[in-house]
VEXDO-771603 format. One record per residue (C-alpha): residue in three letters; x, y, z. Coordinates in steps of 0.02 Angstrom, whole numbers, padded with zeros to 5 digits, always signed. Example, Ala and Ser with C-alpha at 12.3 -4.5 7.8 and 13.67 -1.06 7.14 Angstrom:
ALA+00615-00225+00390;SER+00684-00053+00357;
END
This chain:
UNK-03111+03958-03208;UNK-02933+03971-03198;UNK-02921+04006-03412;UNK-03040+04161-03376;UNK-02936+04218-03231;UNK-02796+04248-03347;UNK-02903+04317-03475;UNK-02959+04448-03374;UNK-02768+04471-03309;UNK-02711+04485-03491;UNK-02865+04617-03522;UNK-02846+04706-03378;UNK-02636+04726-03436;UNK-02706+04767-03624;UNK-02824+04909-03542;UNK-02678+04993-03390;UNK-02562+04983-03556;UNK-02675+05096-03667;UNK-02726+05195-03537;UNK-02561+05242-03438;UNK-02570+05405-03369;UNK-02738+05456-03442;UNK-02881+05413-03328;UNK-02924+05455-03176;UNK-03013+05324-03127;UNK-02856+05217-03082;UNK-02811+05360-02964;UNK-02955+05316-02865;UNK-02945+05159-02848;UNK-02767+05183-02789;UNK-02830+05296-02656;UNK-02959+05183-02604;UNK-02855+05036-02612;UNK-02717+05144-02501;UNK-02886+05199-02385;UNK-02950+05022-02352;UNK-02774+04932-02321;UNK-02736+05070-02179;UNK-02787+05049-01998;UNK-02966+05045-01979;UNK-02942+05113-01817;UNK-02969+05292-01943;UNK-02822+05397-01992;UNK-02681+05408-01888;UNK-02704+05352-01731;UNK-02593+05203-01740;UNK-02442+05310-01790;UNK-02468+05445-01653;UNK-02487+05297-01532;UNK-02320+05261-01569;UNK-02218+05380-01659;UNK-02063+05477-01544;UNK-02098+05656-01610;UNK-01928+05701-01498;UNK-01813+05557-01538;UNK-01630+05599-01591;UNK-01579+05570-01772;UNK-01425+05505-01719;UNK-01556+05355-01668;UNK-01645+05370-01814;UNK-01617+05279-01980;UNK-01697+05394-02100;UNK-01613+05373-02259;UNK-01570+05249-02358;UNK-01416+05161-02313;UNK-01404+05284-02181;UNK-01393+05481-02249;UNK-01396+05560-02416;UNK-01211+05536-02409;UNK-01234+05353-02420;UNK-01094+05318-02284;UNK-01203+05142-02219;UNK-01136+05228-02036;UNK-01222+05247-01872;UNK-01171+05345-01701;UNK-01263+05210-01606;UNK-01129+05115-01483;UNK-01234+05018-01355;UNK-01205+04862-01463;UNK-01015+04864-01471;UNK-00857+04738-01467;UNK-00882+04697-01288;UNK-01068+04621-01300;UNK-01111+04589-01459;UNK-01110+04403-01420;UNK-01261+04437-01320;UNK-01369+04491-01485;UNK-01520+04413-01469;UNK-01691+04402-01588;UNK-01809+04530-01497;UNK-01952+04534-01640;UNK-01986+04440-01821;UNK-02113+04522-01939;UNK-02185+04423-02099;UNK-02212+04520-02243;UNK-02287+04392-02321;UNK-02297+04376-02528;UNK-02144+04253-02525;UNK-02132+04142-02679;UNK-02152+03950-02671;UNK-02041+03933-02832;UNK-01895+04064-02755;UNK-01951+04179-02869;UNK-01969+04334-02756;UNK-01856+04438-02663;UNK-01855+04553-02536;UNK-01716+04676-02548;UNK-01745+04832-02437;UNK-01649+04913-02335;UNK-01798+04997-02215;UNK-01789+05153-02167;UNK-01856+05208-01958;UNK-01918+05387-01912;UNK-02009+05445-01754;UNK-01986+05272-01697;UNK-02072+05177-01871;UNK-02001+05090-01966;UNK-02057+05075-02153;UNK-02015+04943-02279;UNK-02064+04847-02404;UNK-02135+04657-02451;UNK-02090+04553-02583;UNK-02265+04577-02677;UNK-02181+04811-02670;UNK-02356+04830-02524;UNK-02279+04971-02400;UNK-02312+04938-02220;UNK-02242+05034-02067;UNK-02202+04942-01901;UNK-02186+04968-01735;UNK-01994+04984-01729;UNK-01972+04927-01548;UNK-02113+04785-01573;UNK-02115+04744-01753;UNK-02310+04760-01738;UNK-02387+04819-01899;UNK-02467+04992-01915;UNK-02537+05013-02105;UNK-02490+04925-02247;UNK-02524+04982-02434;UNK-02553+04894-02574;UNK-02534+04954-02749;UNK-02590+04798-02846;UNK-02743+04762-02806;UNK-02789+04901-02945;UNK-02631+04882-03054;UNK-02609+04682-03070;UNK-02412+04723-03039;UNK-02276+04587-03050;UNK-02129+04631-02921;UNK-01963+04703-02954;UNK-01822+04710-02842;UNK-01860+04846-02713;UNK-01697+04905-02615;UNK-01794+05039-02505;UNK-01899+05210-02474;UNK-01884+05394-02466;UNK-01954+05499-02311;UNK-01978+05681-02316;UNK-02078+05784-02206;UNK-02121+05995-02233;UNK-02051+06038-02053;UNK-01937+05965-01950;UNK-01972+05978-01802;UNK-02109+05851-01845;UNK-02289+05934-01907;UNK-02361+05944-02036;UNK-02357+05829-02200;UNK-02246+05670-02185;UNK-02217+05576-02343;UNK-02153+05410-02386;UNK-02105+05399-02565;UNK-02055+05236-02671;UNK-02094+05141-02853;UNK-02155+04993-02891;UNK-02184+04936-03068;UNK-02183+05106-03177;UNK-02247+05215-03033;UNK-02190+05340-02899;UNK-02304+05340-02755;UNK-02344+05470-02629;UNK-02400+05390-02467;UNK-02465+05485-02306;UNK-02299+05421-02193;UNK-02441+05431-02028;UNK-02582+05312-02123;UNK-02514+05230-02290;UNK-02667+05322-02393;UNK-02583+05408-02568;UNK-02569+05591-02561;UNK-02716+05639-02681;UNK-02639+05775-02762;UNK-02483+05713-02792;UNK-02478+05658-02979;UNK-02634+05572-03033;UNK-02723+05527-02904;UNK-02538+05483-02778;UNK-02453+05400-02913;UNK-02332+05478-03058;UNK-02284+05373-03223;UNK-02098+05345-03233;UNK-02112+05383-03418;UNK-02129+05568-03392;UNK-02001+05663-03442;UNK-01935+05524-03566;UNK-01941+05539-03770;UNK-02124+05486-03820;UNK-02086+05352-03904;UNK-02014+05256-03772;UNK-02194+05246-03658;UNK-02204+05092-03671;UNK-02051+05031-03650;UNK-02011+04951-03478;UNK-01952+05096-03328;UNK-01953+05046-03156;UNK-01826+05110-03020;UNK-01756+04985-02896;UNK-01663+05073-02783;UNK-01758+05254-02680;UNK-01748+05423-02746;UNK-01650+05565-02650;UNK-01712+05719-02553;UNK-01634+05875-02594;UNK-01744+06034-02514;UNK-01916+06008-02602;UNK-01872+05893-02745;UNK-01837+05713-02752;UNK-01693+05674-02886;UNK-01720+05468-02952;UNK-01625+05377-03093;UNK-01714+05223-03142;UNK-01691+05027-03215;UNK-01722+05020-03380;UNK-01710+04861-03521;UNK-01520+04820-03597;UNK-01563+04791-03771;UNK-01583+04907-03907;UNK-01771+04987-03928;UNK-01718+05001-03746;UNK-01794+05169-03642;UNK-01655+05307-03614;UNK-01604+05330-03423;UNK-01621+05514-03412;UNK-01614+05582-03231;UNK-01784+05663-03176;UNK-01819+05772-03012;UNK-01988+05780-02969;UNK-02070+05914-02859;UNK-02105+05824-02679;UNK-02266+05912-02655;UNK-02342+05901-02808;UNK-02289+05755-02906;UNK-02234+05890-03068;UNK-02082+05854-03154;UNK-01960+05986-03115;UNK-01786+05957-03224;UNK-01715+05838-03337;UNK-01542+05773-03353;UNK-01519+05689-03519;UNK-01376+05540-03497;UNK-01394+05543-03685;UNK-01369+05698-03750;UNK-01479+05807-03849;UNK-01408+05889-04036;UNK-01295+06031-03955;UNK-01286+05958-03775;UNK-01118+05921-03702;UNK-01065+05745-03747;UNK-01182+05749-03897;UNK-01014+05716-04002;UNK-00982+05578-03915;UNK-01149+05495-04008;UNK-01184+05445-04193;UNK-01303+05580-04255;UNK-01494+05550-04213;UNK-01452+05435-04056;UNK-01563+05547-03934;UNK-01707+05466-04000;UNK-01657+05302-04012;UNK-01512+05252-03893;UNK-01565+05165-03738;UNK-01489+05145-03559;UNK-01343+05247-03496;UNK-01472+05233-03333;UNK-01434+05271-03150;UNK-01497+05111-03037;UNK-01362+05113-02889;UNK-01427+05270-02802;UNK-01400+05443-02781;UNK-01307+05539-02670;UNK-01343+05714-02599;UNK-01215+05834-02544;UNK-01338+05956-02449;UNK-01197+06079-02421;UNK-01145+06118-02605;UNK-01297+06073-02683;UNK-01225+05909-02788;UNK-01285+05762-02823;UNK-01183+05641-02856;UNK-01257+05508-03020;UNK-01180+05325-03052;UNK-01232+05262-03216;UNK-01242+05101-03314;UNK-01192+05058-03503;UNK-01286+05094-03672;UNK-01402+04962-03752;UNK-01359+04850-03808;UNK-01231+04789-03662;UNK-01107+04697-03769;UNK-01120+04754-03952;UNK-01123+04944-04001;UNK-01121+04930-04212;UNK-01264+05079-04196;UNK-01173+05196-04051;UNK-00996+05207-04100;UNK-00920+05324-03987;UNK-00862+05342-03818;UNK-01056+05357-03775;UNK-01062+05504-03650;UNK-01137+05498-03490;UNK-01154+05309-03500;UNK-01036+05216-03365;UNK-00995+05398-03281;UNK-01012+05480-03107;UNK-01079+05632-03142;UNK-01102+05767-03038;UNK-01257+05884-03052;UNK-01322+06050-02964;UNK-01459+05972-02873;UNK-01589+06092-02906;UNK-01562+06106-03086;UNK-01496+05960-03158;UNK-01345+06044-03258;UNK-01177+05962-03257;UNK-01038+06017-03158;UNK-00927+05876-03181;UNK-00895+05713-03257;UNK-00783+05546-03250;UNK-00804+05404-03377;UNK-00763+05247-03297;UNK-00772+05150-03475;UNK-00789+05203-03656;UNK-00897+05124-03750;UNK-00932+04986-03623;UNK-00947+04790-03697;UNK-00952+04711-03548;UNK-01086+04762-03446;UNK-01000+04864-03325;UNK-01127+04966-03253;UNK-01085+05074-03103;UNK-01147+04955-02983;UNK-01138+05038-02820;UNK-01203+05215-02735;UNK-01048+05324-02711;UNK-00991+05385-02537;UNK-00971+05549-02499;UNK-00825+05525-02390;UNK-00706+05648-02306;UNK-00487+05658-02325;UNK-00375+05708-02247;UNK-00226+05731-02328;UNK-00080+05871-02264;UNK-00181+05916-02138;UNK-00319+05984-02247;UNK-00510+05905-02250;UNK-00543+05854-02435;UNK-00703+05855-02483;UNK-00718+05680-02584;UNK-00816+05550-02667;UNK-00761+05358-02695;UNK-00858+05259-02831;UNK-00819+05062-02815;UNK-00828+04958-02983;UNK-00893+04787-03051;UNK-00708+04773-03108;UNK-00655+04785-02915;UNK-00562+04943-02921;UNK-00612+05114-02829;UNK-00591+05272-02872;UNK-00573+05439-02779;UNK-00633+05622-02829;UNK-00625+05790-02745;UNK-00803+05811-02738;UNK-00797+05988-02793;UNK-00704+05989-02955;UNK-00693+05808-03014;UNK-00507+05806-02980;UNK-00441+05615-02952;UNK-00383+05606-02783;UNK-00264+05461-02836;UNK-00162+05409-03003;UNK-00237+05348-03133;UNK-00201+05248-03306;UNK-00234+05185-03460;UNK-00252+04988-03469;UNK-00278+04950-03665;UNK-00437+04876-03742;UNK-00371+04707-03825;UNK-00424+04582-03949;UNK-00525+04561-04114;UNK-00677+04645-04137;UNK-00820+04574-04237;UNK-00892+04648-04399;UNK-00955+04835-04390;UNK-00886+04858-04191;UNK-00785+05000-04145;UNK-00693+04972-03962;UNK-00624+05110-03876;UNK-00427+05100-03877;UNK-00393+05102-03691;UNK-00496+05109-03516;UNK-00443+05207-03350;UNK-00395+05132-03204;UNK-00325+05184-03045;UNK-00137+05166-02977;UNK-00209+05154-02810;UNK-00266+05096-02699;UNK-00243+04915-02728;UNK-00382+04829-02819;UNK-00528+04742-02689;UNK-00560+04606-02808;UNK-00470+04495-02887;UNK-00397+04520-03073;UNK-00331+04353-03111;UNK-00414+04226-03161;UNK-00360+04064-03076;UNK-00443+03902-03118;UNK-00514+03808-02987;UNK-00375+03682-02889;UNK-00528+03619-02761;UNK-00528+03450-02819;UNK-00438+03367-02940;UNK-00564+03313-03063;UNK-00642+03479-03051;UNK-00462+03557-03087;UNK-00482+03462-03247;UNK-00659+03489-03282;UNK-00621+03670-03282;UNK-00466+03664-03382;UNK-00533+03601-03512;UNK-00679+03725-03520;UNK-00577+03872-03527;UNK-00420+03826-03593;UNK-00501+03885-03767;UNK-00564+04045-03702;UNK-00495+04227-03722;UNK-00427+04291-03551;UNK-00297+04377-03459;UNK-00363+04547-03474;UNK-00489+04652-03392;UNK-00551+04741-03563;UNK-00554+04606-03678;UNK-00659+04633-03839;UNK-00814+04519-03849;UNK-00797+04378-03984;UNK-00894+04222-04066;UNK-00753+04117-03975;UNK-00800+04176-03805;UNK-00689+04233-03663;UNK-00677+04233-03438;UNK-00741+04396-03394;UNK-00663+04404-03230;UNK-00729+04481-03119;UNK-00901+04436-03197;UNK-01061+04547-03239;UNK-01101+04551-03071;UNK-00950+04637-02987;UNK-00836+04634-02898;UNK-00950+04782-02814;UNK-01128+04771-02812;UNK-01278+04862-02763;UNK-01260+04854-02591;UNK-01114+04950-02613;UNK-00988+04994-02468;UNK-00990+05067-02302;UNK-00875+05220-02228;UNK-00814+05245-02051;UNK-00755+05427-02060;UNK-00666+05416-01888;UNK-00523+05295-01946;UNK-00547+05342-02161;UNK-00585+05153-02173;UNK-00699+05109-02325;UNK-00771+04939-02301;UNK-00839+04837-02464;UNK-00896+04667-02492;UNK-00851+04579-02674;UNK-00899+04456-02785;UNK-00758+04353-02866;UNK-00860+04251-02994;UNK-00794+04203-03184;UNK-00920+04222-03303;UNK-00905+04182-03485;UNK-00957+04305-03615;UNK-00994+04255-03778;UNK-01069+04336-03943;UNK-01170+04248-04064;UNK-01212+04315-04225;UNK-01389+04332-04288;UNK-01466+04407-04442;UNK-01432+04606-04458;UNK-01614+04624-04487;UNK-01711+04532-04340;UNK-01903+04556-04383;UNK-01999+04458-04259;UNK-02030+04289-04301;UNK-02016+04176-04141;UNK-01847+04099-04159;UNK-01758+04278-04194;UNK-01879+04373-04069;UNK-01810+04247-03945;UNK-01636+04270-03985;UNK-01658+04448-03997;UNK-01761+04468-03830;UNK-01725+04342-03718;UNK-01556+04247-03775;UNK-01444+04388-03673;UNK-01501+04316-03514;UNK-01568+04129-03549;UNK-01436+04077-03691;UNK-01453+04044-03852;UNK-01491+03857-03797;UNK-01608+03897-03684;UNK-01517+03844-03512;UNK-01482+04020-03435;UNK-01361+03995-03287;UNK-01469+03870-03176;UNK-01442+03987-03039;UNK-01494+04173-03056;UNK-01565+04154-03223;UNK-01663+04007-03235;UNK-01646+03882-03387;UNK-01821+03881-03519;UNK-01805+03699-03569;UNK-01948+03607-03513;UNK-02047+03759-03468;UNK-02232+03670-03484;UNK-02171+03570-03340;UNK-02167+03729-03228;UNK-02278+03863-03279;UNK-02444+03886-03388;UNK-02431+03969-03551;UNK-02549+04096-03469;UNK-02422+04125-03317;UNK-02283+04146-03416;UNK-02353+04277-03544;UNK-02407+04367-03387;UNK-02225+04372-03338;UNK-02174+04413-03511;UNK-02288+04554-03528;UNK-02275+04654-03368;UNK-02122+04573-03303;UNK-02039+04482-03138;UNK-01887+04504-03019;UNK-01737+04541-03130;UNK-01842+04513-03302;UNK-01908+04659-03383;UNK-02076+04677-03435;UNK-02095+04677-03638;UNK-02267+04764-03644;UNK-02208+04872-03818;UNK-02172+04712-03914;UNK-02347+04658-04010;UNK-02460+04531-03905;UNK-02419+04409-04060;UNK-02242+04443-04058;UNK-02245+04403-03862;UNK-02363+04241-03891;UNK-02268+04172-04037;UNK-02083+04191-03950;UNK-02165+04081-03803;UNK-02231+03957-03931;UNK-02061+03936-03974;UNK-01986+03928-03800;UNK-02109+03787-03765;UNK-02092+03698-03918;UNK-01903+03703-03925;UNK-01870+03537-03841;UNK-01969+03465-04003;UNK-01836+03521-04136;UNK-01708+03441-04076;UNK-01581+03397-03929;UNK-01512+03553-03817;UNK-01645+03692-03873;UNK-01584+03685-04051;UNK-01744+03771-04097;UNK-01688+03925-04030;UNK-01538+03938-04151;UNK-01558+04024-04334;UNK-01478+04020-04491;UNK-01360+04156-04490;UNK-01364+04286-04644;UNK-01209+04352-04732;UNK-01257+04541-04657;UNK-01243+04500-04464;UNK-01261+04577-04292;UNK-01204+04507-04130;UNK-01298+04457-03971;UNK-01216+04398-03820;UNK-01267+04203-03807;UNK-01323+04222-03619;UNK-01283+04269-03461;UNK-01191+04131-03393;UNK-01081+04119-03253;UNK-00920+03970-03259;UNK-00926+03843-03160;UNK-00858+03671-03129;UNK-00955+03496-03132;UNK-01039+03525-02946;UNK-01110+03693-02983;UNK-00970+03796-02889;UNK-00885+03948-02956;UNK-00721+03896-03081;UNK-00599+03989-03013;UNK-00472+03984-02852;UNK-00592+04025-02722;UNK-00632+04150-02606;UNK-00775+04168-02700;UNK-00824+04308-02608;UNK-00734+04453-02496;UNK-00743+04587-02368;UNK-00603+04708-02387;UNK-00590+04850-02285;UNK-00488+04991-02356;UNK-00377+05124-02284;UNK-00423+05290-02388;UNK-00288+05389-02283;UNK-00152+05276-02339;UNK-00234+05211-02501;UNK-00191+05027-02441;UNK-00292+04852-02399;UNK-00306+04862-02187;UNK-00402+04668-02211;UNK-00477+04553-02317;UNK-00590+04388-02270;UNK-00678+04283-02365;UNK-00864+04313-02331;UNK-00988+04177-02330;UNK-01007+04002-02399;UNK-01108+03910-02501;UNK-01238+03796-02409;UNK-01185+03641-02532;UNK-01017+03674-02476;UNK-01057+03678-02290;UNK-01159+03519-02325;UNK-00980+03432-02396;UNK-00902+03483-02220;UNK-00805+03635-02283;UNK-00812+03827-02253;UNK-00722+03981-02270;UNK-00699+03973-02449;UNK-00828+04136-02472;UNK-00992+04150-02589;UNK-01063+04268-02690;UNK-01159+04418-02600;UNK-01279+04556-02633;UNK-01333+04694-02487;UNK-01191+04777-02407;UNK-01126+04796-02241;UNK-01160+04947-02114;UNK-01022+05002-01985;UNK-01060+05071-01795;UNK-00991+05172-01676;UNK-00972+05016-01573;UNK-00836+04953-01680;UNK-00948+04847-01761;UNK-00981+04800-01961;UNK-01157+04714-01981;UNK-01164+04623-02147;UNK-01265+04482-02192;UNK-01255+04465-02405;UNK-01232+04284-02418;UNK-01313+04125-02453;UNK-01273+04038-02299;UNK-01411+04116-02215;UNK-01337+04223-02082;UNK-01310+04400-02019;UNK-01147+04433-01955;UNK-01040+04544-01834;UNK-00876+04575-01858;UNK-00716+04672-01764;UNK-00702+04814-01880;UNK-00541+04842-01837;UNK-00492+04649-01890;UNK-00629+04560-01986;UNK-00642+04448-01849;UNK-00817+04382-01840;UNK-00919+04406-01676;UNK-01077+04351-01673;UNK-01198+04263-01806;UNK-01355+04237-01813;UNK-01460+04093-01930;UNK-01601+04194-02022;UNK-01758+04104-02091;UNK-01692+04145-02267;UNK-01551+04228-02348;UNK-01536+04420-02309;UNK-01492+04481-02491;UNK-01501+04655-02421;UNK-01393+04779-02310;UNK-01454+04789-02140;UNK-01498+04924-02015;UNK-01466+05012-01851;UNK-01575+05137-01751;UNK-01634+05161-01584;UNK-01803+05187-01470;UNK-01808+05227-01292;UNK-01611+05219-01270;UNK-01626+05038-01361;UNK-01516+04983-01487;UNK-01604+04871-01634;UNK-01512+04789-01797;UNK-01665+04743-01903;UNK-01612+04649-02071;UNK-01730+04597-02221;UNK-01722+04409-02274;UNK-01793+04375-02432;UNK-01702+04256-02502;UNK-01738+04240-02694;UNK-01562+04227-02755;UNK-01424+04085-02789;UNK-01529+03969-02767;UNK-01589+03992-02606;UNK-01771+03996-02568;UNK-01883+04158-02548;UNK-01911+04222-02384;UNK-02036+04381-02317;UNK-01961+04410-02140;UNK-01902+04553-02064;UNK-01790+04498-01907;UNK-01748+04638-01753;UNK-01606+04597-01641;UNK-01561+04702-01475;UNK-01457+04639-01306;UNK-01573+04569-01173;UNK-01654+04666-01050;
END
């Protein structure tokens, strides 16, 4: 029974492969699906039960991370300095879908209109709540039809035609390679939107890349009729291009195109070898977009080429990869640029949505925009002409390249103000024998400089791959110009290892060539994010895993273009590895006189008890005066639960979701693998309240109200460092 399950699993994946986007049979079956996961209770009349057609939008939370402007802000006050000790749980909603392995996640940020509150479940179903109750109103599920694996889903778009409340309300978010249209009153798809309520993420991209793996983790953004979304696409080359697409609200039709790698002619096409529109990959836009309603901009973070860490086929400063760009929002053409790095080899995607803040500077209003940075510095335009609102410089590129790399010579970074994260790295002086232990682990790698060239001998990139800044990004009080950003201060070590020039696809090169970048050469990933391969039959089913393989899971991209052989025989090698030898030796190759480079895994440094290598804090809040271009505070943030275990704290943790800030003088953050939300004196960092959660809240928290009620609702899902996966949603208010 269980062998023809997956059969049918791996057919049904086969069949929604070949037929993407061409029948329209699957857009039935998503409408009925969407139809018969509603309230039975027919159409609406759960929503209009409950829904505050005249509440404020000062109490409303209606875009992600709080307005198009991304400021993570809220006018609410009843919560404040004075009583926030008196917090209290008022509601918890499961989700369900959690993981028993920690494999899921639940990263959304919800959004509450009308007095609902939308959001998403680990499995990417859609359900609206109650927001003063939690109590569930519809809920839609998009795989019973699609067998989709989840990826990270960081929130959900609203738009409605009028506003003061008729007429069509839409909630609009992905999951897998899909846009979905969903009646915000009942959860059923919008039939004529797309096929059938659904749009393929592929349109608008080159044709040969449609079956290449596009999802979009973080919501599209409104501007008038068209919603403007970037998208998450694979980091190795064959890799789908990360072109910008804005897609007509009302009818699903794809209205402009903003190529991030240029077309022959285009603007930054120099910046290219010739022919790399139809074959360069990534240069993508994940973090979120912001909307400046006012001057029609919106503002685009985006990510490196593909591959991350070796660009022998993309010499060149590789134009609009690693920019903010700034576009007219309803036609997609450039106004203005920055290029954070040239020719990036170190993964440093733009990691976080930009603020659209407000200066003031000789007592005139400055229209601005701060981007923060994996490398822990932020930097400051006039949003209007791209002008840097602060010094900047050149730090040189250093080092040795390997064969057939070209490195840029230097990288920009600003004067001020100071950076949030660290820059040094410091080994760890916790213990003595871990002091040691890390010594001798690094003392024969390249470091000491933030733009250090890759190499076969490896070298601390510090801060690591995953910031410094992060997707949750960082929140702005506009009343004091105080910019408030939490940081991860992790070492990672970054390592090429050559394989031949020409790949092919047996199993030990596919592997390197697919799957070593994250799980290692020796097949022992990081133990943490990235889990380790060796042993694999003891854990998972051939079947399971080339499920995963072939339509993806979490932070793993689905490999659907590579040949069904190709896919089964790089898994016969994964779980025949252990066989050729000690430490995954299988997975290494002969290496031929005409060589590329791969980087030999994601892997984070640590010392002999799992913890981070270097001087803690290990992770940071920092809030930052814009006005004076100066630190105000910095705290560690968090702790490791192993730590707290050994009778110590305060020595920070990694931390993903970001922190919102209130009227009330209040920053609500929870980020950390400890398990708590917190509240914290914005004014100080000094920490309030907490609350345990019933897993890690990976996520950045909200604040609206209903019926003069003030709610923080945060999602806690769990599914990272370690920790295990969690499906609530918990609501907090004061007592009654």
């Amino acid at each position: 029974m269980f062998e023809k399950k997956q059969s049918a699993s791996l057919r049904d994946t086969v069949n929604r492969r070949q037929g993407r986007g061409v029948t329209s049979l699957l857009g039935v079956l998503v409408l009925f699906v969407g139809v018969a996961a509603c309230d039975s209770d027919s159409g609406s009349k759960p929503y209009e039960r409950v829904a505050k057609d005249g509440a404020k939008a000062k109490q409303e939370w209606r875009h992600y991370l709080g307005d198009k402007k991304y400021s993570h802000a809220s006018p609410l006050a009843q919560v404040n300095r004075s009583n926030v000790r008196d917090l209290v749980e008022v509601w918890r909603y499961d989700a369900r879908g959690a993981a028993d392995d920690g494999s899921t996640q639940m990263q959304c940020s919800p959004l509450v209109v009308r007095g609902i509150l939308y959001c998403t479940s680990p499995l990417l179903h859609v359900f609206a709540l109650d927001a003063s109750t939690g109590e569930e109103l519809w809920r839609f599920d998009p795989s019973r039809s699609l067998g989709l694996l989840p990826n990270p889903n960081r929130g959900l778009t609203y738009w409605e035609k009028n506003t003061d409340g008729s007429g069509d309300k839409r909630i609009l978010y992905t999951a897998g390679s899909y846009l979905y249209a969903l009646d915000a009153r009942t959860g059923a798809p919008i039939s004529d939107f797309g096929d059938g309520g659904k749009v393929d993420l592929h349109v608008g991209l080159p044709d040969q890349f449609s079956d290449t793996a596009v999802i979009a983790t973080t919501p599209g953004s409104i501007f008038e009729d068209l919603l403007i979304i970037g998208s998450r696409v694979e980091e190795y080359k064959g890799a789908a291009p990360g072109h910008i697409r804005a897609f007509d609200v009302v009818s699903g039709e794809l209205r402009w195109v903003f190529h991030t790698i240029p077309r022959p002619g285009e603007f930054g096409s120099d910046t290219w070898p010739p022919g790399s529109f139809g074959s360069a990959g990534g240069a993508n836009s994940w973090a979120g977009i912001a909307i400046d309603e006012e001057r029609g901009l919106a503002f685009v973070p985006t990510g490196s080429p593909s591959f991350d860490f070796y660009g022998d086929d993309r010499h060149g400063d590789n134009l609009f990869a690693n920019s903010l760009v700034a576009l007219n929002a309803a036609t997609g053409e450039r106004v203005w640029h920055y290029q954070f790095v040239r020719h990036d080899l170190w993964d440093r995607d733009l990691p976080s949505p930009p603020n659209l803040i407000t200066l003031s500077r000789d007592g005139n209003n400055i229209p601005a925009v701060a981007q923060a940075t994996k490398t822990g510095h932020l930097f400051v335009f006039n949003r209007e002409t791209g002008e840097p609102l602060f010094p900047i410089r050149e730090e040189p590129v250093v080092g040795k390249a390997v064969t057939g790399e070209r490195p840029a010579i230097s990288q920009p970074l600003p004067v001020m103000p100071p950076p949030y994260a660290q820059q040094v790295f410091v080994p760890s002086d916790r213990t003595l024998s871990a002091q040691r232990a890390v010594k001798m682990r690094t003392d024969n790698l390249d470091q000491g400089s933030v733009f250090m060239v890759p190499g076969t001998q490896g070298m601390v990139l510090y801060p690591g791959m995953d910031g410094g800044a992060e997707w949750g990004g960082a929140a702005w009080d506009q009343s004091s110009e105080v910019l408030y950003i939490n940081s991860n201060e992790v070492p990672y070590l970054l390592q090429l290892t050559a394989v031949p020039k020409d790949l092919g696809m047996g199993p030990e090169v596919g592997y390197l060539a697919l799957c070593a970048g994250c799980h290692g050469a020796d097949l022992r990933g990081d133990g943490v994010s990235v889990p380790g391969l060796q042993q694999l039959s003891d854990r998972m089913s051939p079947f399971e895993a080339y499920r995963i393989v072939s339509e993806g899971r979490g932070r793993m991209p689905a490999f659907g273009q590579i040949p069904w052989y190709a896919r089964a025989a790089i898994l016969w090698h994964v779980y025949t590895a252990d066989q050729k030898g000690p430490e995954g030796q299988g997975a290494k190759v002969a290496v031929a006189s005409e060589s590329s480079f791969l980087n030999a895994g994601f892997q984070k440094l640590t010392d002999p008890e799992g913890f981070p290598a270097s001087r803690p804090p290990w992770g940071t809040l920092t809030a930052i005066n814009l006005s004076r271009a100066e630190i105000l505070w910095q705290i560690p943030l968090g702790d490791y639960p192993r730590m707290l275990e050994q009778g110590k704290s305060g020595l920070g943790a990694e931390n993903y979701g970001g922190a919102i800030v209130t009227a009330g003088d209040l920053l609500f953050i929870a980020a950390t693998p400890d398990r708590v939300i917190r509240a914290l004196d914005k004014h100080s960092g000094e920490e309030l309240w907490q609350a345990a959660l019933p897993a890690a809240g990976f996520a950045t928290p909200i604040t609206y109200a209903v019926d003069g009620k003030q709610y923080i609702v945060i999602a806690a899902g769990g599914g990272k460092l370690g920790q295990p996966s969690g499906s609530s949603y918990v609501a907090y208010a004061l007592p009654e």
